[in-house]
N, C-alpha and C positions, 0 to 999 in steps of 0.2 A: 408658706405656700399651702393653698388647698389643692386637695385632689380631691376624683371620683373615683369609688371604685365601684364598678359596674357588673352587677353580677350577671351572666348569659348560661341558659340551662337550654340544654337538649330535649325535645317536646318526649321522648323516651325517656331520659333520666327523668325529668318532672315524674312522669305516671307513675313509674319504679316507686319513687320516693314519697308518693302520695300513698302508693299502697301498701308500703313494708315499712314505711322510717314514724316508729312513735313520735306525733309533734310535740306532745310534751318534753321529750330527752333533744330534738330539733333546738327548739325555743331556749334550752337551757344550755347548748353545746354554744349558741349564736350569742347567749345571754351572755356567758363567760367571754367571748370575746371582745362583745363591746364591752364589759366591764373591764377588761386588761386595759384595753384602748383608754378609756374612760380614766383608769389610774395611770396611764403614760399623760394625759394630756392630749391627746390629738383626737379623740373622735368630738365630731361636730353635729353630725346626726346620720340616719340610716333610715332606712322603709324597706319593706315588701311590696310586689306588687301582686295586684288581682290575675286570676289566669287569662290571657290574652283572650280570650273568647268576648272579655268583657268591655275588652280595647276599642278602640277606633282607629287608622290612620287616615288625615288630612293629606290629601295634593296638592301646591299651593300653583301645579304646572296649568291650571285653567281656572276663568273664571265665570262661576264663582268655583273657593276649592271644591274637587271632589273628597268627600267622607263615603270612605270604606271603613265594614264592620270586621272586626276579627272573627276569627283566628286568623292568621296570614299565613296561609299554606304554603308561598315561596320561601318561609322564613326554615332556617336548618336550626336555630336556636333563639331563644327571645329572653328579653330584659326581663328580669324577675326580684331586682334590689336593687340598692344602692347604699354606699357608703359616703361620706364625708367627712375626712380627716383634712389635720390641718400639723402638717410637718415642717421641719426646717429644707428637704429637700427632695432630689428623686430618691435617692437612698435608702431615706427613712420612710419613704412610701411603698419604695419594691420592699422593706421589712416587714411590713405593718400584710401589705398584700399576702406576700407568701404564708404567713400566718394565719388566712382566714380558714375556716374550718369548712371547706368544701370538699366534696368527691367527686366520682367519674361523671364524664358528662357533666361537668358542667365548667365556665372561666369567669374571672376578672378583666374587664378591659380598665385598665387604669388610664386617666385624663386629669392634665392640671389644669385648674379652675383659673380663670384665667379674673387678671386683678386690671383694677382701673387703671391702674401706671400702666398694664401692657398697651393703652390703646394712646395713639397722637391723639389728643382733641384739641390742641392748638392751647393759648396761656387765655385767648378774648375770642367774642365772638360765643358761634352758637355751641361751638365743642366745649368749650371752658362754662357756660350754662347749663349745658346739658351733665357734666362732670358735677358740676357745684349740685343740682337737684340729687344726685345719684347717691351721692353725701351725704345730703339731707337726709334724703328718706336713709342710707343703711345704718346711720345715727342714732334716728327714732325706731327704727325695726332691729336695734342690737339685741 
């Protein structure tokens, strides 16, 4: 099973941590983790992201969407990483979570990455084509 683990930071802890936390000793506390992960077998990849300012969110509720620029002022906390592990179950993913090296202000929302078996697309027809392509390509993009 894949998961995500989704990193969410508090637009205060962010500052905090921008202005007191050496990124060099950051990089290398983060660096040791995905190398644990890395020698368990389960990590798959990770990212940081840009500070929201840099963001955009789409509306998809008119047309055409609306695009709003960031920051998003109603937000109390915003996506700032991600993980991708690849475990045998929830278990080994609430393990792997609890072990990430974050502080106050800030969480994990963990999500299982959901696999093609989860969805019906029927054995013929257009689901059973649309499955067959999706093979394809994640064949050629392993």
């Amino acid at each position: 099973m894949r998961w995500m683990l989704i990193m969410n930071v508090e637009p205060e802890a962010a500052r905090i941590a921008a202005e007191t936390m050496d990124m060099a000793e950051m990089f290398a506390i983060m660096g040791a983790y995905n190398a644990e992960m890395q020698k368990a077998g389960v990590f798959l990849s990770a990212e940081g992201l840009s500070d929201p300012k840099e963001g955009f969110h789409v509306d998809f509720s008119s047309q055409p969407p609306a695009v709003t620029d960031g920051p998003f002022a109603e937000s109390t906390e915003f996506f700032n990483g991600y993980w991708i592990i690849e475990v045998a179950d929830r278990a080994e993913a609430e393990h792997w979570a609890r072990k990430c090296p974050l502080g106050p202000g800030t969480s994990l929302e963990v999500r299982r990455i959901n696999d093609l078996a989860d969805f019906d697309l029927g054995e013929s027809g257009a689901g059973a084509e649309a499955l067959a392509k999706e093979q394809e390509w994640r064949a050629a993009n392993a």
